[in-house]
C-alpha positions in Angstrom: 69.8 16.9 44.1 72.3 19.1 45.1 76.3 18.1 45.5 76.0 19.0 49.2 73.4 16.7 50.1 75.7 13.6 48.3 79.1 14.1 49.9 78.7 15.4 53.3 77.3 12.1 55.0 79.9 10.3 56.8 82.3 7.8 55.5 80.0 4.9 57.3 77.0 6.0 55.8 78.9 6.7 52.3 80.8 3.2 52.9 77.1 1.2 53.6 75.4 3.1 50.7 78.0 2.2 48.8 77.5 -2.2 49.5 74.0 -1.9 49.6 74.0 -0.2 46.3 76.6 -2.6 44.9 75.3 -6.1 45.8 71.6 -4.8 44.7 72.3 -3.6 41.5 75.2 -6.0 40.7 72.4 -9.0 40.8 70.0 -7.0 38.7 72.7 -7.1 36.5 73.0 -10.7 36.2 69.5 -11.3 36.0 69.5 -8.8 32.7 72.5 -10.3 30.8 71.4 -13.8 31.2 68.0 -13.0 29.6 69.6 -11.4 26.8 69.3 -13.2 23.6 71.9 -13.5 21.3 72.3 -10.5 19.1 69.6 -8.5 21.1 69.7 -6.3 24.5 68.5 -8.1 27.3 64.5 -8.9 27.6 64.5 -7.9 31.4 66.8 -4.9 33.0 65.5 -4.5 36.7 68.7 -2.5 37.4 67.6 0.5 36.5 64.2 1.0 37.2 65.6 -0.9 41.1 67.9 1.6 41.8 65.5 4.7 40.9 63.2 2.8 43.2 66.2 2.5 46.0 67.2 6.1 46.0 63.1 7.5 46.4 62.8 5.3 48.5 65.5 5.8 50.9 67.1 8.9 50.1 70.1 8.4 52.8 71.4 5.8 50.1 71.0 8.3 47.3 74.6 9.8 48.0 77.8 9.7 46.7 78.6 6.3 47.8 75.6 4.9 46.6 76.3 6.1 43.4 79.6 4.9 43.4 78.4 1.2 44.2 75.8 1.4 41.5 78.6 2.6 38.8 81.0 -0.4 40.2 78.1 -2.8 39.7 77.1 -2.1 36.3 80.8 -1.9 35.6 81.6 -5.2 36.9 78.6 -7.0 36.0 79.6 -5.9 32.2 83.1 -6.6 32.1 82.8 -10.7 34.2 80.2 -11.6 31.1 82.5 -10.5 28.7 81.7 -7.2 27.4 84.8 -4.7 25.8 85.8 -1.7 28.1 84.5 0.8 25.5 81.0 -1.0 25.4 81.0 -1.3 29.3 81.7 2.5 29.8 79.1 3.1 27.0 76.0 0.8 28.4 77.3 2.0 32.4 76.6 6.1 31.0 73.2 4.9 29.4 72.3 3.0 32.7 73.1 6.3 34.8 71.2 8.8 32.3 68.1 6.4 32.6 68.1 6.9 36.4 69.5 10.2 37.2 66.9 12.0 34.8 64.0 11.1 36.9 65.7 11.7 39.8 66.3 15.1 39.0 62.7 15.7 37.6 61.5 14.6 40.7 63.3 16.9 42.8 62.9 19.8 40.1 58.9 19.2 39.9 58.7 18.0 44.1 56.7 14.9 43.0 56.2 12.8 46.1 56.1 9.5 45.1 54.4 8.5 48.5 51.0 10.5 47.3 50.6 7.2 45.1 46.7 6.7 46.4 45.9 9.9 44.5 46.3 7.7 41.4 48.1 10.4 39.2 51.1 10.2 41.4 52.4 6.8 38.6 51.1 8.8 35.7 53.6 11.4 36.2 56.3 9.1 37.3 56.4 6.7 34.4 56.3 10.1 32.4 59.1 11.0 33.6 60.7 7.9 33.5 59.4 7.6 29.5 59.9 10.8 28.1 63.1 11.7 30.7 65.5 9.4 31.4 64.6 6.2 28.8 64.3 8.8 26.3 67.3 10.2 26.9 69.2 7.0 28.0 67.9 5.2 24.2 69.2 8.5 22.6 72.8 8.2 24.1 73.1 4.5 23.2 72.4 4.2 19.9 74.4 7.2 19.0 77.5 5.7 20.9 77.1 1.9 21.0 76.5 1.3 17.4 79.6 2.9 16.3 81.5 0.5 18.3 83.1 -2.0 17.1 81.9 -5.2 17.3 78.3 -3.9 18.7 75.5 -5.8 19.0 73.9 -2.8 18.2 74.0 -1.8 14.1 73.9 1.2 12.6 72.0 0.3 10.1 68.9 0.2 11.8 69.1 2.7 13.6 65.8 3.9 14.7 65.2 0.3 15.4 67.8 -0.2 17.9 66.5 3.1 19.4 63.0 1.9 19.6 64.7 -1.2 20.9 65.8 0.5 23.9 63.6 2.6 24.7 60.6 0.7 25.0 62.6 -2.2 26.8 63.4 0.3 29.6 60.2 1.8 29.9 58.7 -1.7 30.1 61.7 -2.5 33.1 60.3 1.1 34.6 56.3 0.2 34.6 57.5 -3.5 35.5 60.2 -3.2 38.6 59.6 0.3 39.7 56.2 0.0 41.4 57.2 -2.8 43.2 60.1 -1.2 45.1 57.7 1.9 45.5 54.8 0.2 47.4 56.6 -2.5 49.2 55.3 -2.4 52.8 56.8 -0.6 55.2 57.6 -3.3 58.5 54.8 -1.8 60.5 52.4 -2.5 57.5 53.6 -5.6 57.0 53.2 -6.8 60.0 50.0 -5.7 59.9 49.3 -7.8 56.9 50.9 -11.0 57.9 49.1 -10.8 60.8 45.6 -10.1 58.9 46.7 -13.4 56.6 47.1 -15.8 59.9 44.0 -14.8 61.7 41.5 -13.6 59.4 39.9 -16.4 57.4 40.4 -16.9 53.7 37.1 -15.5 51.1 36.4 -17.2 48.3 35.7 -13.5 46.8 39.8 -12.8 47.9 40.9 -16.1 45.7 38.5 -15.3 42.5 40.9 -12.8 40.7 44.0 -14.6 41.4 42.6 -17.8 39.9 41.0 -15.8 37.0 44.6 -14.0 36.5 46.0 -17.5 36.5 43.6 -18.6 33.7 44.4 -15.5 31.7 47.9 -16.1 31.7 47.4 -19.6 31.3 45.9 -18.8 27.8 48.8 -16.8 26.2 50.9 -19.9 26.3 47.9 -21.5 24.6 46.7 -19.1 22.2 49.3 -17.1 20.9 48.7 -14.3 18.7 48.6 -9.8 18.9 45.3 -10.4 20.5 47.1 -12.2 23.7 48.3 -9.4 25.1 44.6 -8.5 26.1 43.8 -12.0 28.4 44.8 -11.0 31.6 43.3 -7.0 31.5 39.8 -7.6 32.8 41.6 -10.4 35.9 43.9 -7.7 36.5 41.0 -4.9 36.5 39.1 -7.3 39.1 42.6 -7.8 40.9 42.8 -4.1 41.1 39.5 -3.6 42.7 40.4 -5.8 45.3 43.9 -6.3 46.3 46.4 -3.6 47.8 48.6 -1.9 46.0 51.5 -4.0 46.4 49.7 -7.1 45.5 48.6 -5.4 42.6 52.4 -4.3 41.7 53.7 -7.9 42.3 51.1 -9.6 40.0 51.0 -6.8 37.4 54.8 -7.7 37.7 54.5 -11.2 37.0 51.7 -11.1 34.5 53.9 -8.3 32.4 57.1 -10.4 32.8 55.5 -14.2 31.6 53.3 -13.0 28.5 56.1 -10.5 27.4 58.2 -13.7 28.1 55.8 -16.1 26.5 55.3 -14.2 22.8 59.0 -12.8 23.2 59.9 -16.2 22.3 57.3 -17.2 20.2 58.2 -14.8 17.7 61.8 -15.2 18.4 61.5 -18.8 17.7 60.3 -17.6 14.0 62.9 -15.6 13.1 64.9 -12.2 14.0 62.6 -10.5 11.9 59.5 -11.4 13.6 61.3 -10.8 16.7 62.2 -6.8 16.0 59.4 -6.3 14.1 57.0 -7.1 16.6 58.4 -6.6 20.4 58.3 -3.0 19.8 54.2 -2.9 20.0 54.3 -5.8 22.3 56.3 -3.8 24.8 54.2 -0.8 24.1 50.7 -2.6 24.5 52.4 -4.3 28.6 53.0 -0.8 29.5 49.7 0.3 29.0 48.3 -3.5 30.2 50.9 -2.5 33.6 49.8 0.8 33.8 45.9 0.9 33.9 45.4 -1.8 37.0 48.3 0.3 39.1 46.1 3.6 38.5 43.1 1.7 38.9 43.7 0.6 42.3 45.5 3.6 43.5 42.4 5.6 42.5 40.2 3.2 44.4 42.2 2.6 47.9 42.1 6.7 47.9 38.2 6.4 47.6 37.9 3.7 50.0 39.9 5.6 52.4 38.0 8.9 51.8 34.9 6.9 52.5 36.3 5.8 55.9 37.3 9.2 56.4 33.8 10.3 56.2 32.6 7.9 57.8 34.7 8.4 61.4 33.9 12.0 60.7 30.1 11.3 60.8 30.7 9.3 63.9 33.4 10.6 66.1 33.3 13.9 67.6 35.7 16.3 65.9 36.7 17.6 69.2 37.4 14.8 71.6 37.7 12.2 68.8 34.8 9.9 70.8 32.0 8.5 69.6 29.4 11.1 68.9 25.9 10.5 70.8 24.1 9.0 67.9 26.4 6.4 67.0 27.2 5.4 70.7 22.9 4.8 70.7 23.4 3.1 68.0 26.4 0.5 69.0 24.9 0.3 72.4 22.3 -1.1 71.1 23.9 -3.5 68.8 26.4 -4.7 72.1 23.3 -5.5 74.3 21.6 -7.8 71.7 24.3 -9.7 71.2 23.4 -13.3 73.0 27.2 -13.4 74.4 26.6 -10.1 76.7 25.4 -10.5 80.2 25.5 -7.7 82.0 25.6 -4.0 81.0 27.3 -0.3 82.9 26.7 3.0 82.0 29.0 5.7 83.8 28.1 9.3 82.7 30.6 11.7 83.8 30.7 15.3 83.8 33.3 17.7 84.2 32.7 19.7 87.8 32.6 23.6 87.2 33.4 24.0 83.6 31.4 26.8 82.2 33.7 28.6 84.9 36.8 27.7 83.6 35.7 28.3 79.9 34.8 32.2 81.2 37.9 32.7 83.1 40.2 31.0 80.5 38.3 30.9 77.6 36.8 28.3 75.1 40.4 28.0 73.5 41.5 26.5 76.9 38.7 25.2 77.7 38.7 22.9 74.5 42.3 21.8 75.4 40.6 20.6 78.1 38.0 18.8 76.8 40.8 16.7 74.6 43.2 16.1 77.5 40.5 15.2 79.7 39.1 12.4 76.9 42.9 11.0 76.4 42.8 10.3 80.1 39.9 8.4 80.2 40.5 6.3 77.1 43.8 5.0 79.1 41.5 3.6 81.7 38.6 2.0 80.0 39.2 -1.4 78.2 39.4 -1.6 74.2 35.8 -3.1 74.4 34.4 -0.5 76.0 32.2 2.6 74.2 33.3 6.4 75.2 31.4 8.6 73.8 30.6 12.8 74.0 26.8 13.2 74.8 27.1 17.2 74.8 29.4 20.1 76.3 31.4 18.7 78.9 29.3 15.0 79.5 30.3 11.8 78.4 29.4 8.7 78.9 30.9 5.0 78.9 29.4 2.0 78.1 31.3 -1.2 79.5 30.0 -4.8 79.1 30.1 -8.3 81.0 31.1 -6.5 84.3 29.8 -6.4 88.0 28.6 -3.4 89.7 31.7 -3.4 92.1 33.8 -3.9 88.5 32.0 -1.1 87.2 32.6 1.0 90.2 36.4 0.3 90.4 36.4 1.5 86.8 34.5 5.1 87.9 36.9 5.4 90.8 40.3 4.9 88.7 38.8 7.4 86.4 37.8 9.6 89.0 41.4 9.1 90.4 43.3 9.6 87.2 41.3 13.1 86.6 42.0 14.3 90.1 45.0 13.9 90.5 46.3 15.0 86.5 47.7 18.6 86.2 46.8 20.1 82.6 49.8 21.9 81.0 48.2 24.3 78.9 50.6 25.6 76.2 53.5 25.7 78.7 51.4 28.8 80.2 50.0 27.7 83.4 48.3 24.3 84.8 44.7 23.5 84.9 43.7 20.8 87.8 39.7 19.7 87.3 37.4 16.9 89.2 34.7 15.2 87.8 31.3 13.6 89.2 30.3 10.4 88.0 26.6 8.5 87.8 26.8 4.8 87.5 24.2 2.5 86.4 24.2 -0.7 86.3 22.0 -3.9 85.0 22.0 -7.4 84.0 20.7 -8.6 80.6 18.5 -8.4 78.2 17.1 -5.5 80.3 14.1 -4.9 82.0 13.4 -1.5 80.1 14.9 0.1 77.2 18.6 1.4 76.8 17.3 4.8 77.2 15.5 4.3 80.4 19.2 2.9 81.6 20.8 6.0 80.3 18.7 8.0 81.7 19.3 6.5 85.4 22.6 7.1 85.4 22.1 10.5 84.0 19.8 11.0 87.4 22.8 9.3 89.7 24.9 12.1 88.0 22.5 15.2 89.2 22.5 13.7 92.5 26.6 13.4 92.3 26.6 17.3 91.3 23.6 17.9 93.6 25.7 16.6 96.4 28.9 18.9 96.3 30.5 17.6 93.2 33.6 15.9 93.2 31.9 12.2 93.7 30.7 9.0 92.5 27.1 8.1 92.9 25.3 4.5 92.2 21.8 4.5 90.7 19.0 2.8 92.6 16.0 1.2 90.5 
């Protein structure tokens, strides 16, 4: 991040940054001290891992000011709990090594954290985070803290303390991070609270939350090293079926109560069993925290690949329409439904275009095509099929309508192409006119689909045959 980019904003932006930061990561701070246990660093330091999160997230608070608020919070939060200046200034440096590191790495390496549905995208984010800034942040703090009097950090044990640290901030990293990473933008979530209210509730969409449930249910029951293994295959099912921020909020609280729940049970035996043991427990949550994340990042990119495909196979590349098989097939689908009563096919085709594509060329003449398309899908209802049959015909298919309905809908067609002017490439304008074949019939019909199709398609030679630039209404 260069210097630059932190102090040029203006003092509004620096002075917001700067409270936003500041009330944030001052509360993290709370949260952290009052789970520390006597003696020990605290068992929970969102702070860190939260303001990473905060400044990928929205970069126009990673600036000076921002920084500055985060630096007063730690510092403050410290110093009203009762810490010593020297051990404030200490723990505050640790806390801004353990951030800025990744931050940089990020930047140096151009990881965008927003490619997350490629899976890898965590992988080499928690890296970072592990090997980067905890790393470094553990090495700073045991060589500085412990030598401090009055620590709660001895010097004696040493590589203790440093495994200590280190693993309690990459379990804050694989804990808080990905929750602030894939929280919903407010377009998605509306999206999703309006998906919660409407659509009904599956029993399959309940399953791995109950099963997750039971799992954690059963490390307060059966304690023991083998605990930390209850909730992975709930999880694994959770991950395979949830989105990604449902996964990171329940990896969350599934991490946070068992590392909670046999914290305290070896706590309660003795200090020993306490440092002898969270070390591996730690360890063995990351990997737990890990594995659904990459999971389910893996599979959403394969699910949407698949729907990728899948409009590719059915839309025209061009025109982005529904290609002629898959308008057969829908059609189909729409007139068998019990519900439908009446059915309109308007075929339309676009008066004199082989002409325009040799005067201005099929470049021009495919700007065309796409312009043309984008008019007509303003004037047909969402209901409604628009499809690309071939070259420069389409057809719509529009349902429970009258033939005078179905004839108002050709004309404002037929009026929106008319009277449109085409700015091609800010060159010249292209004006075009279209004729237009309607047919129409009530339900189930007489014939086959096909045999409808094909009327309109005859309305449409007659439309051409007559001079072009007209709307024609087949006769049986």
């Amino acid at each position: 991040m260069q210097i630059r980019q932190l102090i040029t904003p203006s003092i509004q932006q620096q002075s917001y940054a700067f409270l936003i930061i500041a009330t944030v990561i001052f509360a993290c701070c709370l949260i952290g001290i009052f789970t520390r246990p006597i003696t020990f660093l605290a068992l929970l330091w969102p702070a860190n891992p939260i303001l990473l999160g905060l400044f990928l997230r929205f970069p126009k608070l990673n600036i000076l000011g921002g920084w500055l608020g985060a630096i007063t919070a730690y510092l403050l939060a410290d110093l009203v709990t009762g810490n010593s200046i020297e051990i404030t200034l200490y723990l505050t440096i640790s806390n801004l090594i353990s951030v800025s590191v990744p931050l940089i790495l990020v930047h140096l390496t151009k990881l965008d954290y927003r490619d997350y549905n490629k899976g890898l995208s965590f992988l080499y984010l928690f890296t970072m985070c592990t090997l980067g800034g905890c790393l470094l942040s553990a090495f700073f703090a045991v060589q500085s803290i412990t030598h401090v009097p009055n620590s709660f950090m001895s010097p004696e044990r040493f590589w203790t303390e440093f495994g200590m640290w280190w693993t309690g901030e990459i379990f804050n990293f694989v804990t808080f991070l990905p929750l602030i990473l894939t929280f919903p933008a407010k377009k998605e979530s509306r999206q999703w609270i309006f998906e919660l209210f409407t659509e009904p509730l599956k029993t399959s969409d309940i399953l791995p939350f109950i099963a997750i449930i039971i799992s954690v249910a059963f490390t307060h029951i059966f304690f023991g090293p083998g605990s930390l293994l209850y909730p992975l295959a709930a999880l694994i099912w959770a991950a395979l079926s949830y989105r990604l921020f449902s996964v990171a909020f329940i990896n969350s609280v599934v991490c946070i109560v068992t590392y909670h729940s046999l914290t305290y049970f070896y706590l309660s035996s003795s200090s020993n069993a306490f440092l002898s043991t969270t070390i591996s427990i730690r360890i063995g949550l990351c990997m737990l925290g890990i594995a659904p994340l990459i999971l389910c990042a893996i599979s959403q990119n394969r699910q949407k690949l698949y729907h990728q495909v899948l409009d590719y196979a059915n839309h025209d590349s061009l025109t982005n329409t529904l290609n002629r098989r898959y308008f057969l097939e829908q059609s189909q689908l729409f007139i068998q439904e019990p519900h439908n009563k009446s059915v309109s096919i308007l075929m339309i085709d676009i008066d004199h275009f082989k002409q325009m594509n040799d005067r201005y060329g099929h470049h021009v003449g495919d700007l065309v095509l796409q312009q043309f398309a984008k008019l007509v899908k303003h004037k047909i209802g969402l209901n409604d099929l628009f499809a690309r049959i071939g070259g420069e015909e389409f057809t719509v298919l529009t349902l429970n309508t009258s033939l005078e309905d179905a004839i108002q809908l050709a004309e404002r067609i037929h009026h929106a192409i008319e009277t449109a002017v085409l700015n091609i490439e800010n060159q010249f304008q292209i004006q075009m006119t279209i004729s237009i074949g309607i047919a129409h019939q009530n339900l189930p019909l007489s014939g086959t689909l096909q045999q409808l199709i094909v009327r309109a398609d005859q309305a449409l030679y007659s439309a051409k045959a007559q001079g072009r630039n007209q709307i024609i209404i087949s006769t049986e």
